[in-house]
Legacy VTK file of the C-alpha trace (Angstrom):
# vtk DataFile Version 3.0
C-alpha trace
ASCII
DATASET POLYDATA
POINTS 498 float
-28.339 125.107 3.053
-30.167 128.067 3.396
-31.779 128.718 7.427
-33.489 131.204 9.437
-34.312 132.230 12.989
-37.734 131.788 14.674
-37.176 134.334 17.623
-39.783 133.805 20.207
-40.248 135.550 23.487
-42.645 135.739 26.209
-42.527 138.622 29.209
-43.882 135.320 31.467
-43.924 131.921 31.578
-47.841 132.098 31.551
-48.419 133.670 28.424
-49.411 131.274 25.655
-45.521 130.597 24.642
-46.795 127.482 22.766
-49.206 129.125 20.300
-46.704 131.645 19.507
-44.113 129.468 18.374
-46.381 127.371 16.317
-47.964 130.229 14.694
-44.837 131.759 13.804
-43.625 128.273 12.612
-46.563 128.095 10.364
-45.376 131.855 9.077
-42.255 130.583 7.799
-43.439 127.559 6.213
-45.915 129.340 4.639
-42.583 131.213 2.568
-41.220 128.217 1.579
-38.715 127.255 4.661
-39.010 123.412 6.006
-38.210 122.368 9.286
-34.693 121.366 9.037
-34.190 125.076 7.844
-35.718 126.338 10.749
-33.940 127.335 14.163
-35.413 128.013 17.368
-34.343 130.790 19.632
-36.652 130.848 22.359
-37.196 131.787 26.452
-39.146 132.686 29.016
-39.445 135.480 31.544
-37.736 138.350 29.849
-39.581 141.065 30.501
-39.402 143.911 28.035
-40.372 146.716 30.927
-36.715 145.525 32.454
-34.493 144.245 30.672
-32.917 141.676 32.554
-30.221 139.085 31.457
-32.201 136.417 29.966
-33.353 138.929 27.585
-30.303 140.389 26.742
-28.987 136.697 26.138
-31.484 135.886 24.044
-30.613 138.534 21.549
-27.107 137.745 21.779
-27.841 134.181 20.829
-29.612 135.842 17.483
-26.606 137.600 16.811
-23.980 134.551 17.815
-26.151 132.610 15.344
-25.814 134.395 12.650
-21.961 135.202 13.138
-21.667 131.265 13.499
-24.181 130.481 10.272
-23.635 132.726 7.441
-26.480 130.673 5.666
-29.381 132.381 8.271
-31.129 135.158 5.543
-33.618 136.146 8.177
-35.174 136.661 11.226
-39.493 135.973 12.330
-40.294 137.872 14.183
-44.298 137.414 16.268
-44.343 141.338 16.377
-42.100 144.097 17.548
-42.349 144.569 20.733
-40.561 140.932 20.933
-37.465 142.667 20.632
-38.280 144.766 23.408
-39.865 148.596 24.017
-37.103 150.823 23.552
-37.155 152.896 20.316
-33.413 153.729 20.616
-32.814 149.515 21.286
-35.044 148.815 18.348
-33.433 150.989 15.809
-29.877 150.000 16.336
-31.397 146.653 16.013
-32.755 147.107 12.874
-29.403 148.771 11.753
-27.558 146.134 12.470
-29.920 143.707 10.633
-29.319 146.338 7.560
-25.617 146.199 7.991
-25.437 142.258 8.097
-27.959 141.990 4.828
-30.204 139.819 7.231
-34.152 140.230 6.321
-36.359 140.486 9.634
-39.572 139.529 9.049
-43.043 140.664 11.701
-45.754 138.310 11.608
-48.166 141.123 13.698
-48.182 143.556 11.523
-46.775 142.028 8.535
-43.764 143.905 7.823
-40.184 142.951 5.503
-38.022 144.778 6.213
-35.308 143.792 3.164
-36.613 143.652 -0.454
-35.305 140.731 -2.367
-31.980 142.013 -3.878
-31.363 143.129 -0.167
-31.823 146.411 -0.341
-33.904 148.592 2.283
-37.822 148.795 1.369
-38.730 151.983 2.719
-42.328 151.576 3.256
-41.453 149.193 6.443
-38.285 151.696 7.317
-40.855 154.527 8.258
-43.595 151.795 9.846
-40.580 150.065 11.514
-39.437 153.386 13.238
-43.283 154.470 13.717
-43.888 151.206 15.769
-40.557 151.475 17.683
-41.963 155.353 18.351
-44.875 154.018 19.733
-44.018 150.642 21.230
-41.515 153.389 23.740
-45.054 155.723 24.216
-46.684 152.277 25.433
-43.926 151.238 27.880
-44.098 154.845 29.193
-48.019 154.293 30.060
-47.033 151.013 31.731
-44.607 152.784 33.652
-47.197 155.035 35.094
-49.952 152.240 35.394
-47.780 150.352 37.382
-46.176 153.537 39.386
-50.163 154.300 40.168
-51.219 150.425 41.309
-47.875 150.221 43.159
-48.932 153.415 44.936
-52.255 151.954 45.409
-50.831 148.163 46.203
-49.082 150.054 49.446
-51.510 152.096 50.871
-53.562 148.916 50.842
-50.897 147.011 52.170
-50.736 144.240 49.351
-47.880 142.577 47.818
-45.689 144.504 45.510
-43.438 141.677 44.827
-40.047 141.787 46.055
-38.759 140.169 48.930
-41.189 139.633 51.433
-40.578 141.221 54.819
-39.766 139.095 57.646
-42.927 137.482 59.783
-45.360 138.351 57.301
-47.276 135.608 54.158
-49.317 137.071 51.510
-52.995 135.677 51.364
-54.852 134.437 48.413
-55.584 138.296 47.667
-52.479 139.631 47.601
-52.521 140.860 51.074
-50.051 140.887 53.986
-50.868 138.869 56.741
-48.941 138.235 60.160
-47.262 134.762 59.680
-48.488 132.514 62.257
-45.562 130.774 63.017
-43.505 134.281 63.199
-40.755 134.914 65.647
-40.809 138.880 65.801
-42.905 139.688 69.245
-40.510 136.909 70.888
-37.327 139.024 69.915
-38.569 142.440 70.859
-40.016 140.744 74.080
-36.685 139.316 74.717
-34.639 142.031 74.702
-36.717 144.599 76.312
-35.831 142.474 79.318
-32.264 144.114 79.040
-30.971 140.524 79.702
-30.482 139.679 75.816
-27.506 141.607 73.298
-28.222 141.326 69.683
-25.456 138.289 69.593
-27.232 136.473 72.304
-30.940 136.508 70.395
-28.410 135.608 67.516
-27.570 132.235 68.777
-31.132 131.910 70.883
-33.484 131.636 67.646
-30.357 129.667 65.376
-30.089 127.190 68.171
-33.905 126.728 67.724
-33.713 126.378 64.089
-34.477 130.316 63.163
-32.979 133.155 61.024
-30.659 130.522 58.673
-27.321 128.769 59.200
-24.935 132.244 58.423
-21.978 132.759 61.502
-24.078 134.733 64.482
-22.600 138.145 63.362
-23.997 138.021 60.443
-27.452 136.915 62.365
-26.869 139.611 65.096
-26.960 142.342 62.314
-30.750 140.766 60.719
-31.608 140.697 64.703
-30.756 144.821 64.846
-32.300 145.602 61.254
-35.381 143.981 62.956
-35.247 145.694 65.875
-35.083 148.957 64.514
-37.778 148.338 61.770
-40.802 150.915 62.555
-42.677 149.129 60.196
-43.283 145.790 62.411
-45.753 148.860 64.599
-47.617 149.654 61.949
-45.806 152.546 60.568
-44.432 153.084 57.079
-41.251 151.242 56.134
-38.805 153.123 53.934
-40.493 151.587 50.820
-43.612 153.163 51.875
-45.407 149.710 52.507
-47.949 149.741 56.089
-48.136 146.243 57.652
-49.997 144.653 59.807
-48.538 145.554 62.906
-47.251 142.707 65.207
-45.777 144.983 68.174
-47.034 147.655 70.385
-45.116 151.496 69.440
-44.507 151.345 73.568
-42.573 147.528 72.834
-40.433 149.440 70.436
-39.271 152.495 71.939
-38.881 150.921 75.045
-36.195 148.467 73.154
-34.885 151.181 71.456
-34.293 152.804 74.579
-32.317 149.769 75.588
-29.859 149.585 72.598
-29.229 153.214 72.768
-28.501 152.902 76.981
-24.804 152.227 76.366
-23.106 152.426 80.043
-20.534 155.505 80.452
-18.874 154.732 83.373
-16.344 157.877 84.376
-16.046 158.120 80.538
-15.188 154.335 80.024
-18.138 152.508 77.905
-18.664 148.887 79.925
-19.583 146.505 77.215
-23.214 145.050 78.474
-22.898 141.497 79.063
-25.374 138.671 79.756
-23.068 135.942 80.926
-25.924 133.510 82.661
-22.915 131.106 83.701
-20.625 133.526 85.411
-22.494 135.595 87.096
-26.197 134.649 88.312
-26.559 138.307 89.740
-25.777 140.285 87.056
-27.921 143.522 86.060
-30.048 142.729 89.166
-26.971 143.854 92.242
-27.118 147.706 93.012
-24.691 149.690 94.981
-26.441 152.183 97.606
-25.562 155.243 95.186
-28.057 153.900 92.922
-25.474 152.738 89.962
-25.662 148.807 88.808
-22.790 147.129 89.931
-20.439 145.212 87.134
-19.576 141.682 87.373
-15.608 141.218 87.008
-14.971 137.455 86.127
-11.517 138.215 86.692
-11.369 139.179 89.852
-14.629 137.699 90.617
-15.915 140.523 92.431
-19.253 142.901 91.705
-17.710 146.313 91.344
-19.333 149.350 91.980
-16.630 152.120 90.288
-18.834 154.991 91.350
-18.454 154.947 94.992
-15.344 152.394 94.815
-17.150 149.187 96.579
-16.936 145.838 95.247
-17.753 142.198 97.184
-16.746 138.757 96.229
-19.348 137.333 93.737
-19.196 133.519 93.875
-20.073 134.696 97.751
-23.253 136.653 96.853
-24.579 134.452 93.926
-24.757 131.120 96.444
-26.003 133.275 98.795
-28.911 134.757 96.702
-29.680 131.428 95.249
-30.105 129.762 98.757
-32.197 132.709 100.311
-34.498 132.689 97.398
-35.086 128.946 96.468
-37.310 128.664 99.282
-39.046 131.690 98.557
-39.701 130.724 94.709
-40.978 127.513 95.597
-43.844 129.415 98.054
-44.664 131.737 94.833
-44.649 129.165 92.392
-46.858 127.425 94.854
-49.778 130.499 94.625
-48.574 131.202 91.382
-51.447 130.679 88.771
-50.970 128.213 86.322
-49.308 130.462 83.823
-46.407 129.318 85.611
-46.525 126.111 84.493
-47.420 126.941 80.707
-44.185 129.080 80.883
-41.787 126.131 81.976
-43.639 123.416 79.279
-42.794 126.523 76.703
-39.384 126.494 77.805
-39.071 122.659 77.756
-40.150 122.561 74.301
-38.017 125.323 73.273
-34.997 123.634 74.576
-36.538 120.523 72.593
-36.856 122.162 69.444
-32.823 123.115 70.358
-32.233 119.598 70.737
-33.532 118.602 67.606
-31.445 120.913 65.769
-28.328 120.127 67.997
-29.196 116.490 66.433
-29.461 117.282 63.132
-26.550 119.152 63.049
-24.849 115.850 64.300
-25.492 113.412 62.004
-24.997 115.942 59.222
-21.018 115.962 60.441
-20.989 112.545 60.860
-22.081 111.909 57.608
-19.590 114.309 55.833
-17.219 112.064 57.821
-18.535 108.939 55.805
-18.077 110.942 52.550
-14.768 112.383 53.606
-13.429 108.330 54.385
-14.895 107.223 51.413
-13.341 110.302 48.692
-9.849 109.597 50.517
-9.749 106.010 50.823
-12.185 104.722 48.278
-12.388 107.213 45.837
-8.869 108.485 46.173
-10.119 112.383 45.369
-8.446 113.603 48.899
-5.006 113.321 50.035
-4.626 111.451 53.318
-2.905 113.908 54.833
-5.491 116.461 54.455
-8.555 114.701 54.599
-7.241 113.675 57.971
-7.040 117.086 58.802
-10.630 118.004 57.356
-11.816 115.165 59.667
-10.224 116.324 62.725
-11.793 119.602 62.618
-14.830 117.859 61.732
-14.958 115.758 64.720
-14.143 118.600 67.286
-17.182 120.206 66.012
-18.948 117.134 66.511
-17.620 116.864 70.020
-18.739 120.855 70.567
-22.336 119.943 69.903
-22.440 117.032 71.971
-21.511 119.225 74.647
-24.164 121.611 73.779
-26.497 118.531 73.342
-25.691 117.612 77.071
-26.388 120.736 78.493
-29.632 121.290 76.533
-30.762 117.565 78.213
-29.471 118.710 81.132
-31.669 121.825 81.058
-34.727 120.157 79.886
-34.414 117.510 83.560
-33.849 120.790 85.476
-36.903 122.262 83.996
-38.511 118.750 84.456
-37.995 118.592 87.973
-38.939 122.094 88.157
-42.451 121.067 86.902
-42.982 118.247 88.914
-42.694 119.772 92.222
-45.000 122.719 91.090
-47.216 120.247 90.682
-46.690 118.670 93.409
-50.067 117.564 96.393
-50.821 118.442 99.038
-50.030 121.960 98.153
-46.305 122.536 98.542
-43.135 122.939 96.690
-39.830 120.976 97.274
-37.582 124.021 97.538
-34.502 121.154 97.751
-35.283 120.252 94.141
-35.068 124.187 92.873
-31.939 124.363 94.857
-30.284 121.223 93.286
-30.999 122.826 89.902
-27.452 122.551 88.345
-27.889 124.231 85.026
-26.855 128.215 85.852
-29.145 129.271 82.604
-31.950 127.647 84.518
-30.802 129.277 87.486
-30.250 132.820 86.265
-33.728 132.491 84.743
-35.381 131.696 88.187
-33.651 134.325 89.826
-34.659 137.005 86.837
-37.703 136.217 87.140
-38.808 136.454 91.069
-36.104 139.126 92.158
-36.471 142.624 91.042
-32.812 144.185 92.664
-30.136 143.007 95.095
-28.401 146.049 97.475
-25.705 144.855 99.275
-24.795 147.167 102.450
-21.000 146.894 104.181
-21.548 146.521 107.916
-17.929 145.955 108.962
-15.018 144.335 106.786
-16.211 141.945 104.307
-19.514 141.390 106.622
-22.751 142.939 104.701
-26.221 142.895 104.176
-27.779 142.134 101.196
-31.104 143.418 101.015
-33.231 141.313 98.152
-36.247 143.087 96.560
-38.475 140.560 94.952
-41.575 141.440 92.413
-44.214 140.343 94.978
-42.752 142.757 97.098
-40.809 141.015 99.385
-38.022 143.079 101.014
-35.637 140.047 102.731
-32.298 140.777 104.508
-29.804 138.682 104.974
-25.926 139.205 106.302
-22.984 136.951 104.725
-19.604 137.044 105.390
-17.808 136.912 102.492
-14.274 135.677 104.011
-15.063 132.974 105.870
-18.018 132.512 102.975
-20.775 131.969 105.470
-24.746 133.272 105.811
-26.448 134.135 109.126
-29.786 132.006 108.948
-30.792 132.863 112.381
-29.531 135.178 114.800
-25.497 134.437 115.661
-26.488 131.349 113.960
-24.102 131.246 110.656
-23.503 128.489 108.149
-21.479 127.401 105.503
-22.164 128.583 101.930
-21.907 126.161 98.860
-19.274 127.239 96.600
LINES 1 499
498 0 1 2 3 4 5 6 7 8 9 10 11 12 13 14 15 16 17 18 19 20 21 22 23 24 25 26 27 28 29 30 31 32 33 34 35 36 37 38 39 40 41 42 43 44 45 46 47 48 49 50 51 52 53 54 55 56 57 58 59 60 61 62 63 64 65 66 67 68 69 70 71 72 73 74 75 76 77 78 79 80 81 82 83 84 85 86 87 88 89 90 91 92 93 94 95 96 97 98 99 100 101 102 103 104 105 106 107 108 109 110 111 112 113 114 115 116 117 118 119 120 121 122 123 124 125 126 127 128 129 130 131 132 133 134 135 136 137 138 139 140 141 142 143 144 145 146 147 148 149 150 151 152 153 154 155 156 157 158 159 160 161 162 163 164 165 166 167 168 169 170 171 172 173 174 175 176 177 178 179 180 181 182 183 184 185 186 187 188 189 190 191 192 193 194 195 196 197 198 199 200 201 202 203 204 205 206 207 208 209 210 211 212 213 214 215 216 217 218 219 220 221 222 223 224 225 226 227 228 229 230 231 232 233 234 235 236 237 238 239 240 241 242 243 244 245 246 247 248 249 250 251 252 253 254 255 256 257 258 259 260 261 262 263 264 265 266 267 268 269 270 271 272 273 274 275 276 277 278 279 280 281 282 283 284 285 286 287 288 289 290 291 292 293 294 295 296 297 298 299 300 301 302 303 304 305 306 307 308 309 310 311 312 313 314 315 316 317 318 319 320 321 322 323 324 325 326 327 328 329 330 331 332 333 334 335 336 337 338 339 340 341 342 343 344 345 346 347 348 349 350 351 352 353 354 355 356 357 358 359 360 361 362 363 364 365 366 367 368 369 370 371 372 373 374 375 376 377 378 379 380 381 382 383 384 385 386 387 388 389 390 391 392 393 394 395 396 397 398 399 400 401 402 403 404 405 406 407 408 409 410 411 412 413 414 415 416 417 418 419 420 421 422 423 424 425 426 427 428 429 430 431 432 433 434 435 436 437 438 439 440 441 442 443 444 445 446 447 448 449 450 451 452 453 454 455 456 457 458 459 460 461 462 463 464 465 466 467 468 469 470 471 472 473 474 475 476 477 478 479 480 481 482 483 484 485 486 487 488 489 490 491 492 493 494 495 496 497
């Protein structure tokens, strides 16, 4: 039984793919064919300005056809262009149809390209090649319509298509807007504290739900891509696009500065660490020659290598947090009430955690039920690995409840913190900041009120450390870091809580 090929293409899925096809139906019908005879090769979304694999398929299925049906005599054809814009494209095509004795027939114009005893009618040769001449002269204009609104699309700052850059919609117009709900000012304010690394704003904003699932090197890389991107001030980015800007240029050079601020000691780089749980002093202890002084969990000392000084640390961090816990509760006390919109943003931060922390939890423990049920019920796993799969499943399960306990742990700190801020009559219940447990909490407190600790050696392992704090608070205080004691009043020493 004799057959032919309706080929039907639209560039988008908009365009009226419908009428097309019955039209060009109705063409072939109209030469005698009836529906049994007729096959459908059809699709949506190749565009003929870039050829892109659904196109190329498409003609591959015409060609697979006919290899596969040596009963297919021709090919309708809506128009040209269906085939695509490229001259040189087009004219091996219709080589190929000449070669294989297969008649393609145009509805728009109507062109044959085959006279009945299959030989070449000439007439449609020279329009065939004249249309493939100037479908390639049209594409060219398109190319330089769309080169000119693309142009004109990012001087305006309107969509281009593409992926859309991070923290920013597109409105009903076509223009960039600042997402609402974006997390880019919280990043670059975060680490132009100095207290953050790339890996540490990594796991901050995935532990909240942020920046996908991938392993937090791979996040740590889309957190330095962002911090480098000019663009998020309101210059260019390397596409030429302008953005709304969500930073200050200040915000960004001074974080800049910060990445590039690697620390050279005598020609050794010290890897910049935020450890809140080791070290509660960290980036805030200077020695007297001016140089910060590094935290060495190993020895457990703060080491100046400069002027060779170091002091015991779990000496100086229970000293620090007992001298100032006092002190914080007075400022928090004539502190205005940003204070307290800052520690109900944290809370709900460490909520959001939580919920994630949850989630994350019953998604193992349900891969557990599937995992029991494809080795016992199912049979699809052996025991002896699917015992294994659920063993590593259940230590990560047991790794997020620990994370889940801290972040509950944090949010009662935080809590507690609250409460006796908002405490009356007017004081603060510096015992409650001091029984704070949580050292994130506590590094946080300390960050925030204390602007540099300088501990001074007044005879062996007796000093005084000399607290600066940002309402300008010089206080002094001498420890002994052998016997692990604090002077609270003249000749008066105590014991410190380590």
């Amino acid at each position: 039984m004799k057959k032919i090929i309706c080929f039907v293409r639209v560039s988008t899925d908009t365009q009226s793919y419908d009428a097309q096809l019955k039209e060009l139906v109705n063409y072939a019908k109209s030469s005698g064919y009836k529906d049994e005879e007729i096959m459908i090769i059809e699709g949506a979304g190749a565009s003929a300005i870039k050829i892109n694999d659904l196109y190329k398929d498409m003609i591959a299925k015409v060609q697979e056809a006919i290899a596969q049906f040596p009963s297919i005599e021709a090919v309708y054809l809506w128009s040209l262009d269906r085939f695509g814009r490229d001259d040189e494209i087009l004219i091996s095509m219709k080589n190929w149809f000449i070669k294989n004795k297969i008649n393609l027939i145009i509805k728009n114009p109507s062109l044959v390209l085959l006279n009945p005893d299959k030989t070449v009618n000439n007439g449609t040769e020279i329009t065939y090649n004249v249309l493939a001449a100037i479908a390639k002269q049209e594409m060219k204009i398109k190319f330089e319509r769309f080169a000119r609104s693309k142009a004109q699309n990012k001087e305006q700052g309107r969509y281009n298509g593409g992926q859309k850059p991070f923290g920013y919609i597109v409105d009903k117009n076509g223009y960039f807007q600042i997402d609402p709900n974006n997390i880019i000012l919280e990043i670059f304010t975060l680490y132009s504290t100095g207290n953050y690394s790339y890996i540490d704003l990594a796991r901050e904003f995935k532990s909240r739900g942020f920046l996908g699932t991938s392993s937090d090197y791979i996040v740590s890389k889309r957190i330095c891509a962002i911090l480098h991107n000019k663009a998020y001030y309101g210059e260019r980015s390397r596409k030429g696009m302008i953005y709304p800007p969500i930073i200050t240029k200040e915000l960004f050079e001074k974080c800049l500065e910060i990445g590039h601020s690697k620390s050279f000691i005598k020609g050794r780089l010290v890897k910049k660490k935020n450890d809140k749980v080791s070290a509660l002093c960290r980036n805030l202890i200077k020695c007297q020659c001016g140089h910060s002084m590094v935290a060495n969990n190993v020895s457990q000392r703060y080491i100046c290598v400069w002027d060779n000084f170091s002091l015991n640390k779990p000496s100086v961090d229970s000293a620090v947090w007992f001298i100032i816990c006092p002190l914080y509760a007075n400022y928090l006390l004539h502190k205005d009430d940003a204070s307290h919109t800052e520690i109900i943003t944290e809370i709900e931060n460490i909520k959001d955690k939580i919920k994630v922390c949850l989630a994350q939890i019953n998604e193992m423990n349900e891969r557990l039920d599937i995992l029991d049920n494809a080795i016992y019920v199912l049979g699809r796993v052996k025991v002896d690995k699917g015992e294994k799969m659920k063993e590593k499943i259940s230590r990560e399960i047991k790794d997020q409840q620990k994370i889940l306990s801290k972040y509950n742990e944090q949010v009662q700190d935080l809590e507690n913190l609250r409460s006796s801020t908002n405490k009356q009559p007017a004081f603060v219940n510096a015992s409650e900041i001091y029984g704070i447990k949580d050292p994130s909490v506590k590094y946080d407190i300390l960050h925030e009120y204390v602007r540099k600790i300088v501990p001074i050696r007044i005879s062996r392992r007796k000093y005084e450390l000399h607290i600066f704090t940002i309402t300008s608070l010089e206080i002094i205080y001498k420890i002994d870091t052998h016997q692990k004691l604090i002077e609270v009043e003249d000749g008066k020493w105590i014991k410190l809580d380590i």
